[in-house]
N, C-alpha and C positions, 0 to 999 in steps of 0.2 A: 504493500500500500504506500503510502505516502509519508516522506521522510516526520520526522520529529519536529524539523523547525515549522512544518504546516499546519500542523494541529490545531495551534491557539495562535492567533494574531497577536496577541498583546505581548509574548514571546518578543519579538521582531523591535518594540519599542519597551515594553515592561522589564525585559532584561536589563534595561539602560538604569532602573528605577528600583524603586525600594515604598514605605506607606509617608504619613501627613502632617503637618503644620498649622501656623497659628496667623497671625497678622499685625503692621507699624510702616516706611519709604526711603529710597537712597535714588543716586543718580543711575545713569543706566549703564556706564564702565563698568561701576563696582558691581552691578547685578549680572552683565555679562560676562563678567571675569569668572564672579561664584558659580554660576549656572555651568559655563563651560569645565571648570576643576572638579564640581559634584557630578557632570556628565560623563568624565574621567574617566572615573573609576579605580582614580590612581596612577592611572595609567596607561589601563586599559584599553582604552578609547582613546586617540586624537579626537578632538574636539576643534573646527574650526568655525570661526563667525566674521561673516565679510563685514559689516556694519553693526553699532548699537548707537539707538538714536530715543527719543521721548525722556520720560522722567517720573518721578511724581510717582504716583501707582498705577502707569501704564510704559512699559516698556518694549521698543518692538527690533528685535534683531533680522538681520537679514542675511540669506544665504547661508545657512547654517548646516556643517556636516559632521558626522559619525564616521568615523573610521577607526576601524577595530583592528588593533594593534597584530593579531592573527591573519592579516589579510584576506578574508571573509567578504560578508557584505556589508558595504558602505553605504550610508543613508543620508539623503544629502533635502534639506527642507529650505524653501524660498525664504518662508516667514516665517518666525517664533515669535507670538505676542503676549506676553507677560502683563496680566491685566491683576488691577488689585494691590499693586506690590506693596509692601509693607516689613517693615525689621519687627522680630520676633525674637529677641533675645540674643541669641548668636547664631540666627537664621534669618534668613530671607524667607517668608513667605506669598504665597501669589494664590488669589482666586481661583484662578484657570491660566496654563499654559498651553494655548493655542498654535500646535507647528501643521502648514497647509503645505500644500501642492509638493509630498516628498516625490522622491527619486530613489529608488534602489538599484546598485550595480554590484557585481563579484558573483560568489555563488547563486546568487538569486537577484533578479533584475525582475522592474517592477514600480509599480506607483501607489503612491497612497494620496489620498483625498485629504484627508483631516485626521490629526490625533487631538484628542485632548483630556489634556489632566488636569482634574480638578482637587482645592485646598492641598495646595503642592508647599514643600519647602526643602531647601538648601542652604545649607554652610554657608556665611560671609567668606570662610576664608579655612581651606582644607590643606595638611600640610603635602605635598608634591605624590606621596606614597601610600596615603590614608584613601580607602575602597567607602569613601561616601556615596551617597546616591542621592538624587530628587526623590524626593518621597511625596505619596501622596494620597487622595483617598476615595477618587473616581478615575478611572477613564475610556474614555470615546474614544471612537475612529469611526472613519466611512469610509466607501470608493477604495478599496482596497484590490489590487492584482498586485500577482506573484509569480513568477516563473522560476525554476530551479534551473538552472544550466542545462543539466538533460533532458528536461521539458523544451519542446514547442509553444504548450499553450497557455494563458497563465489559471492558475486557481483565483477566484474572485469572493470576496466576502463585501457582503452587501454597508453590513456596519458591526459593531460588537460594543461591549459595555461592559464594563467590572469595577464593583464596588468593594473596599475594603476597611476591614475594623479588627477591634482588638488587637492593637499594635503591642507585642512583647519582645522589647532589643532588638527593634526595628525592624520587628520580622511581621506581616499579618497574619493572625490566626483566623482566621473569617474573611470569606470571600463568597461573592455573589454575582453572576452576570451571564450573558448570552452572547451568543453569535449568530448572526442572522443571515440567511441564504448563501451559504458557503457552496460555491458551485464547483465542483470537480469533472474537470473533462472527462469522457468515457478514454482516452490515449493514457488517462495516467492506470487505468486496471490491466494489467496483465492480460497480454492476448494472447487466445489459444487455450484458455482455462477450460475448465471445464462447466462454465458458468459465467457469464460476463453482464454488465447492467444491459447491453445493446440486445442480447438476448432477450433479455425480460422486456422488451419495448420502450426503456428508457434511451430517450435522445440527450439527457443532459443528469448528472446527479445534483442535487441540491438538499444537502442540509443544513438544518437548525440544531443549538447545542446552546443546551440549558443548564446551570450549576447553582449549588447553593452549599455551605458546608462551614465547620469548622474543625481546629486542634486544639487541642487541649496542651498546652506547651510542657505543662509538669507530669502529665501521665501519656503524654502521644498518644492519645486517642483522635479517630478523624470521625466526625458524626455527619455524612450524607443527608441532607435534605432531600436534596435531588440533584442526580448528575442525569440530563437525557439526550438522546443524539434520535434526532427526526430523520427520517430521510422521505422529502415530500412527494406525496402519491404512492408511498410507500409503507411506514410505521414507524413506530415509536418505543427503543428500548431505553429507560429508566431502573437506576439503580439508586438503591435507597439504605441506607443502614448505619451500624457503627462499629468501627473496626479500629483495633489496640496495636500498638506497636508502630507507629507508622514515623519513620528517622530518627534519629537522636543516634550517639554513638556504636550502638547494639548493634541497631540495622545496618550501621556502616562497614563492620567487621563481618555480618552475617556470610556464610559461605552461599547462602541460597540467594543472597542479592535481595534479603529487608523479607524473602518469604518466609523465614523460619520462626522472627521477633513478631511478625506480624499476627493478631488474634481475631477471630469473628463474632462479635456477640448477638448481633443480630445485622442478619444483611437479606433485602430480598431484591431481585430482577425480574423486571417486566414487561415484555414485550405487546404494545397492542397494535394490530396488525389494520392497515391501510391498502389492503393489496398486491403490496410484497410477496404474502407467503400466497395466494393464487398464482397469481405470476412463475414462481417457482415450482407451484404444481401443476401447472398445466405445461412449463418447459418439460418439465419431466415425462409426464403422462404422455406428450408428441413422441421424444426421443421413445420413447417406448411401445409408442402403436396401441395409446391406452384412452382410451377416456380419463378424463380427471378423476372421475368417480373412481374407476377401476383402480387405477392405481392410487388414489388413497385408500380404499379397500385392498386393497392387497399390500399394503405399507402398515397398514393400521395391524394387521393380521401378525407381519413379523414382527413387531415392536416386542416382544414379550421374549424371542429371542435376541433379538438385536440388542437388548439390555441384558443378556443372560452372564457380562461380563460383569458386572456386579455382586453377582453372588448374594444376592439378598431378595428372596422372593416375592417379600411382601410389600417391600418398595418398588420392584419392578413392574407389579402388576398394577400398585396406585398409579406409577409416571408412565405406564403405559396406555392405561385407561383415558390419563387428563392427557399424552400426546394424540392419540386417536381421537379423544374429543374435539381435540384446537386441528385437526389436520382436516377435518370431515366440514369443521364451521369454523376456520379462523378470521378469531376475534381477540383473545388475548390467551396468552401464557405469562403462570407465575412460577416463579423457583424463589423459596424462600428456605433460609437457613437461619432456626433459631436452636440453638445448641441453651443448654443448661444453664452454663459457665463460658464463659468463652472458649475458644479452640486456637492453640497458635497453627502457625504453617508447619514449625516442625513435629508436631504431633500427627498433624495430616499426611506428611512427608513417613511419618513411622509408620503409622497403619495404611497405607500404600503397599507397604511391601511388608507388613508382617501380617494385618486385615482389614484387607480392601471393605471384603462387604461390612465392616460394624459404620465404615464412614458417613452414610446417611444418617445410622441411628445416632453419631455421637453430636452430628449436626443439628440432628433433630431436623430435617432437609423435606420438603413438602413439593411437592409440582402440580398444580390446579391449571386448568383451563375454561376461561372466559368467566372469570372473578377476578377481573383488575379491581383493584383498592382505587 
């Protein structure tokens, strides 16, 4: 699928950044000096600014670029307009920082419409090697396209939005926000699968991607509201829960890479279905010389083997029942796992390979169909 840095937009400018500030004014040297030092990162960053011109609590720089010391990609903005400005102690803080009509070149080449961050603030004055950031506690963008170097086409996101709170050592533990019609060329899926979106009669992909969540800083716990990924004319999976273990130095040593520290207390997933899973059954039913029906009847028929690698029969026949229910009339699938006690990865990891089948029971693991919550 698609590299890591596409996932979330705000990657692309929120790497640069960190959370938020307060409010008080200076001229607009000293504020594009801080600005550029706290966009740094130390270092990290060349920070270049062709112009800083206004005053007061409106400052407006021009031709502004990012270039990252990795030689990567460089982000280069017309306009940065720092509205609001205000000294805040031994910060600068800004209402909103407005950067328009970017440029992306290097690995990924590309445009961006509008970023903007809101109740922003930054160091007066950072020492040359000190990894400060803009911090802050909204931000927007729009008009977004992307291309990766190996791409032809670019991936385009319509706008996106994330809000952040409970700042602890300048890390946020709470975050909330969306991304709205993230359109993925059918060129970036793998051709020749054995499945492709062109298949199912999609001429374009287009999802939405919804978040809500926090951490718990002193017990790394992550509590899920909702994480959901649309895919339009399609469906809707939603995952929901609370799950222990999640970084701190544990995870970082972990040899399973943070799945072993990690726990599940309660976590469910839930697919509700838009025509997707039709779609999928009638590619199939064709390839097969089937009627849909047929072949969901005769699919529904071997589920009871097809799980028979479980070892657990009386789970298999429950999540067989509620797959044959969702295949015959899909509408939604639930997978819920509420364990007793919580469960780390590496207890999962142990009954794997010593007993597969108790896994559902230790989970306490349920699969319904067409009972979305």
């Amino acid at each position: 699928m698609l590299s890591n840095r596409l996932v979330f937009v705000p990657v692309l400018v929120a790497g640069l950044l960190g959370p938020a500030g307060i409010a008080m004014a200076q001229d607009a040297s000293a504020v594009s000096d801080a600005f550029a030092a706290a966009m740094s990162r130390g270092g990290e960053m060349e920070v270049k600014i062709g112009s800083a011109s206004g005053g007061g609590d409106t400052v407006t720089l021009g031709e502004v670029s990012f270039v990252p010391k990795d030689g990567s990609t460089q982000t280069r903005f017309s306009q940065v307009e720092l509205t609001g400005v205000a000294e805040a102690g031994d910060d600068f803080a800004a209402d909103a920082i407005t950067m328009t009509d970017g440029a992306m070149s290097g690995d990924t080449t590309g445009t961006i419409g509008k970023v903007m961050i809101g109740e922003a603030s930054f160091p007066k004055k950072a020492a040359p090697d000190e990894k400060t950031r803009v911090s802050y506690r909204r931000m927007t963008g729009a008009e977004i396209s992307l291309t990766p170097k190996e791409r032809t086409e670019p991936l385009t996101i319509s706008t996106f939005t994330m809000d952040v709170s409970d700042i602890v050592d300048g890390v946020p533990q709470a975050s909330k926000g969306n991304a709205e019609a993230v359109t993925i060329p059918l060129s970036y899926f793998p051709a020749g699968g054995r499945i492709t979106p062109s298949d199912l009669g999609y001429e374009e992909t287009v999802f939405d991607v919804t978040w809500e969540g926090s951490r718990n800083a002193g017990s790394k716990a992550l509590s899920l509201d909702e994480v959901s990924l649309t895919l339009r004319d399609g469906g809707t999976l939603t995952a929901k829960g609370d799950l222990g273990g999640i970084g701190g130095e544990a995870a970082a040593t972990d040899p399973l890479g943070g799945l072993g520290t990690m726990s599940v207390a309660d976590f469910t997933l839930v697919y509700e279905d838009n025509s997707l899973a039709g779609r999928v059954l009638e590619h199939f039913a064709k390839q097969q010389g089937m009627t849909r029906e047929q072949y969901v009847d005769q699919l529904a028929a071997a589920l009871p083997f097809m799980l028979g690698f479980l070892q657990n029969p009386e789970f298999q026949s429950k999540a067989a029942a509620a797959l044959g229910t969702f295949l015959k009339d899909p509408r939604s699938l639930t997978v819920s796992l509420k364990p007793e006690a919580p469960v780390s990865g590496g207890q999962i990891v142990q009954l794997l390979s010593a007993a597969p089948q108790t896994i559902p029971d230790v989970l306490n693991a349920t699969v319904t169909a067409n009972q979305a919550e």
